[in-house]
N, C-alpha and C positions, 0 to 999 in steps of 0.2 A: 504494500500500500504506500503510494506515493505520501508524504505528509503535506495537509492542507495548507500551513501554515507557510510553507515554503512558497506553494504555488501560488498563495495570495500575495506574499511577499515583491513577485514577480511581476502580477498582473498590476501592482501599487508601481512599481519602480516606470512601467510600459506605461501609465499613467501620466506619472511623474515628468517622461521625458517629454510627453506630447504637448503637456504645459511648456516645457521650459524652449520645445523647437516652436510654440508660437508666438513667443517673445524673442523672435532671432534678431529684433534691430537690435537689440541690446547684445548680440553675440560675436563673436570672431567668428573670421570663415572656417580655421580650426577648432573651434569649440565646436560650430555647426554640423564639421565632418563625423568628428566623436559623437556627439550625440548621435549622428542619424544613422550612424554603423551601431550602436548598440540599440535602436528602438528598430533596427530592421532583424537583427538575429534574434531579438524579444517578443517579436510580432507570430511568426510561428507556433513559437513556446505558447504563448498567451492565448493564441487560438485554442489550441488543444487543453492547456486549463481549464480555459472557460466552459468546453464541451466537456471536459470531464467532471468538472464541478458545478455544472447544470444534472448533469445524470448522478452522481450522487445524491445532491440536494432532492430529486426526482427520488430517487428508491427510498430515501428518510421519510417523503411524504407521504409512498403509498404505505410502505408499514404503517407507517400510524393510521391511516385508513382502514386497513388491515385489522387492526388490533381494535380499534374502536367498536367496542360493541352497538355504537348506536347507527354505525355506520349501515346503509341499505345490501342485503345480500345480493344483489345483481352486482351492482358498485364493488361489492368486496372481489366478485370473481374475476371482474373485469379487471383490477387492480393489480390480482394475486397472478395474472396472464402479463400484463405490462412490466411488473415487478420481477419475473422472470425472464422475460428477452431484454430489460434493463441490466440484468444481473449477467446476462451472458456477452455484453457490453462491455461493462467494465474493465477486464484483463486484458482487451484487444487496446482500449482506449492509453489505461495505464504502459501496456509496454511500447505502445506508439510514443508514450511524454517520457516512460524512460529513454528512446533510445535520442529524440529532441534534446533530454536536457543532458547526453554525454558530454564530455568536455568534447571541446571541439578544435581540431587541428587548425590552427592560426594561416597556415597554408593552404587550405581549401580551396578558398574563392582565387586563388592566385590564378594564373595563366601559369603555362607550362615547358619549358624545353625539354624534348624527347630526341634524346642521341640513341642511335642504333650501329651497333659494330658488329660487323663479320667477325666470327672467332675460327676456332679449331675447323678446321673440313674447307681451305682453299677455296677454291673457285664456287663449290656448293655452297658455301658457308658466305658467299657473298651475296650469290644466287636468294639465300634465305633469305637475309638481310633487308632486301628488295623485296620478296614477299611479306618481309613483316613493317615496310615502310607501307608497302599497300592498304595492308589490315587496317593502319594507323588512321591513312588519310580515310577510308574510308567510312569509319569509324567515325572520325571527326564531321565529317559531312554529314551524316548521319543524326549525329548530336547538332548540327548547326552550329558546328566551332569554325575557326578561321585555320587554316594549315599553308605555313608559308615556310619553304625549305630554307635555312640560315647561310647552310656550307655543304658540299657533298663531296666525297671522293668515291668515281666509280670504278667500279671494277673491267677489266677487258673483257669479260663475258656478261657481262651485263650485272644487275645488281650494285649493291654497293660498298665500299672496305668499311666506310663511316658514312651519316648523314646526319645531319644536325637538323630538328625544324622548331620551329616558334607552334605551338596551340594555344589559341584565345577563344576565349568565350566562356559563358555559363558552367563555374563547377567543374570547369577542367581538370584542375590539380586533384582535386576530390576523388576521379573516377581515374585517372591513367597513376594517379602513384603506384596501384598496385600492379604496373607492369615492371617495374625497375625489378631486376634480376637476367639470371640466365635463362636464356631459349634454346630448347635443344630441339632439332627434325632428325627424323630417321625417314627416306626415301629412295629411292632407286633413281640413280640421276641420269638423264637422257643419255651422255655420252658413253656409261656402265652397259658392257653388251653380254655380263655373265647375270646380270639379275640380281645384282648381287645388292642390297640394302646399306645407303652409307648411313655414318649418326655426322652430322653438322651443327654447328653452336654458332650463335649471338647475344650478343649483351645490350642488353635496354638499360638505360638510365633515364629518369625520368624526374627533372626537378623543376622545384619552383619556380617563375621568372620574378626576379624582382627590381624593387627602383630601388633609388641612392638610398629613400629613407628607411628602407627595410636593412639597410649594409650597406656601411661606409667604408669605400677604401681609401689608405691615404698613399695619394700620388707618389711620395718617395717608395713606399713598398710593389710599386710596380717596375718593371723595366718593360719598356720598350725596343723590340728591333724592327726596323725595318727595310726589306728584300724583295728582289723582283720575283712575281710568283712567277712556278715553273709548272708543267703537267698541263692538262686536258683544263679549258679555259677558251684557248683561241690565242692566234700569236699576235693580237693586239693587250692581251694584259699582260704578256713578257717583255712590253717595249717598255715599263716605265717601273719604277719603283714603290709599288704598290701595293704591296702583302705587307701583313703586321704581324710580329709574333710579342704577344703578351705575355707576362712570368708574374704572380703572383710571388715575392722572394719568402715570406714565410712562409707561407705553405706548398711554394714550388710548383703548383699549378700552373701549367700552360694553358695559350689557347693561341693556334693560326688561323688566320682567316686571310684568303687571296681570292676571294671568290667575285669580289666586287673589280673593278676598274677605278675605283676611284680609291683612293687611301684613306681620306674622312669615312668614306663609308664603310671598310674594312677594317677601321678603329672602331666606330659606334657600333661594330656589329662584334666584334672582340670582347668589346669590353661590356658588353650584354650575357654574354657566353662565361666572361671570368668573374662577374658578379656571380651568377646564377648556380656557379660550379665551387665557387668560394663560400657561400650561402650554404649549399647544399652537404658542404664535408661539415662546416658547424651541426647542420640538422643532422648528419647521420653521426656523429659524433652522439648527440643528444639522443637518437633513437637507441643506438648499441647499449648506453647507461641502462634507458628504460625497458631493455631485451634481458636485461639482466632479473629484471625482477617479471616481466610477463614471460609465461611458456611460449605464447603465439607469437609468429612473425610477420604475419598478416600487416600488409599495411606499413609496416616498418621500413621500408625500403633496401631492406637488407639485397646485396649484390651479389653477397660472395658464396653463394647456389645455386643448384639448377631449379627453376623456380615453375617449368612449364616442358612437357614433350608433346611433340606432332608427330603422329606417327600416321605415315601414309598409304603403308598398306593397309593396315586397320582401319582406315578413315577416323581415327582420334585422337582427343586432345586430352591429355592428363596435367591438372594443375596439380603439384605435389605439396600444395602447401596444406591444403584442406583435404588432399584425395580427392577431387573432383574428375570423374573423366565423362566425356560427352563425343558421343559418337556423329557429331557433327562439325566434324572437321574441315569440310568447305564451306560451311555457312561462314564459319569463323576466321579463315583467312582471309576469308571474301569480307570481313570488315562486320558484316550482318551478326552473325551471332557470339559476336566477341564484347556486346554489352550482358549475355545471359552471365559467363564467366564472371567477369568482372559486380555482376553486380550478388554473384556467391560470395565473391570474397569480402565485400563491403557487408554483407550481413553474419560472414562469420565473424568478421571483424568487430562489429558490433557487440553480438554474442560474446566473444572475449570480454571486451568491456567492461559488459554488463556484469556479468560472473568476476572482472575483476573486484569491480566497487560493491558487491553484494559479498565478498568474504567477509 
């Protein structure tokens, strides 16, 4: 049983702001922002209080209807009928506000950058790469997010060694975190003429994107170089001195980017990438503490496992974090059925949770 007193507490504060955002002449544009980011993640909450604490107040009324002996016996049966589909209400209601009022990962609402790397398995392993750049985008289309490639290195068979891309939009970060891990496929690859099944790897990484106020770096901890990019491009951006390789000197972190023609724009595009990757080793720094004390990984962004297998003979997908396997394995590269997955994991995720904060 959720406690009332909490949830009144809430629906007072959701109040509270609403007063204070109608007296905004009297406010900064920063007071304004903070308020209306807390009366917007309150608003939900609040919803679901109030439905919940209407069907309480409702089941208190009919008992006592109930109980009244002066009460009219049609009325009572009529009651002791409401009183009952009220009653089978309530637990749906309650672990709907449980799973609202979990803590809530401050990166959610963020936008996303998703790198993809070829690993172990060569030219197949690049080949994957590019089917799981596919999945991604289409995926993102699907959800109505925006998918714009950062940097790519492709492969001479097609696919790609790396790709970098930007996802914006609604809740991105929220649903692709839990692709960050290792991708394994097992497939028989075109040019294979004994039949024979190879196993091929890529790594997903998948972090927050953030601005300056989320992380601050200071410009002495940075180095700059700058080189004329080389490789697949066209031999007009080998004419000028235009690729940037960034160094993050504490934590050693790189990032190149040569993808643009212009050098401003392979700076601001660098330096969106060593924000975001600089960012990202604090958070998971911060995840590995709190893996220490949760059994699940769910969600954590933990990398350093196989986190998912494609297996193509079979036609299936096995996520090994949950044991989920689903034997639709085209839906799901095809981008279509790769929100089912994804959104097991976000309810097992939950489920932890919940079970963490109820010991």
């Amino acid at each position: 049983m959720i406690p009332q007193d909490r949830l009144e507490q809430l629906i007072t504060r959701h109040q509270e702001l609403e007063h204070m955002m109608s007296q905004s002449a009297e406010l900064s544009s920063e007071e304004i922002v903070s308020l209306s980011r807390e009366y917007a993640e309150l608003t939900p909450i609040v919803k679901g209080a109030n439905d919940y604490l209407s069907k309480v107040s409702e089941i208190i009324d009919l008992a006592e209807m109930i109980t009244d002996k002066d009460s009219d016996p049609e009325m009572k049966e009529l009651a002791e009928m409401e009183l009952l589909e009220l009653k089978k209400q309530i637990p749906v209601l309650e672990r709907e506000l449980e799973i609202i009022l979990l803590p809530k990962d401050v990166d959610d609402d963020k936008n996303a950058l998703l790198e993809i790397r070829a690993g172990t398995g060569g030219d197949e392993a690049a080949l994957f790469a590019g089917d799981l750049f596919r999945m991604y985008q289409r995926f993102a289309l699907l959800q109505g997010w925006k998918f714009e490639v950062i940097s790519s290195s492709s492969s001479d068979v097609g696919g790609f060694k790396e790709v970098i891309i930007s996802v914006a939009g609604k809740g991105v970060f929220a649903r692709l975190k839990y692709e960050s891990g290792g991708h394994r496929v097992q497939r028989i690859p075109e040019t294979e003429t004994g039949g024979r099944i190879h196993t091929s790897a890529a790594t997903v990484a998948v972090m927050p994107e953030v601005e300056e106020v989320d992380i601050k770096l200071d410009d002495n901890d940075i180095r700059i170089d700058i080189f004329r990019a080389s490789g697949p491009g066209g031999q007009s951006v080998n004419t000028t001195d235009s690729a940037v390789r960034m160094t993050h000197i504490p934590t050693g972190i790189t990032v190149q980017q040569q993808d643009e023609k212009s050098q401003l724009k392979n700076r601001q595009k660098a330096m969106k990438v060593l924000m975001a990757r600089v960012y990202d080793a604090e958070r998971a720094k911060r995840d590995a503490e709190r893996a220490l004390v949760r059994k699940e990984q769910v969600g954590t962004g933990d990398r350093s496992g196989r986190i998912r297998t494609y297996n193509f003979p079979q036609g299936r997908v096995t996520d090994h974090r949950i044991n989920l396997t689903l034997y639709k394995l085209d839906q799901i590269v095809a981008g279509d059925g790769l929100g089912e997955v994804i959104t097991a994991l976000i309810t097992e995720d939950q489920a932890a949770l919940l079970a963490e904060m109820n010991v």
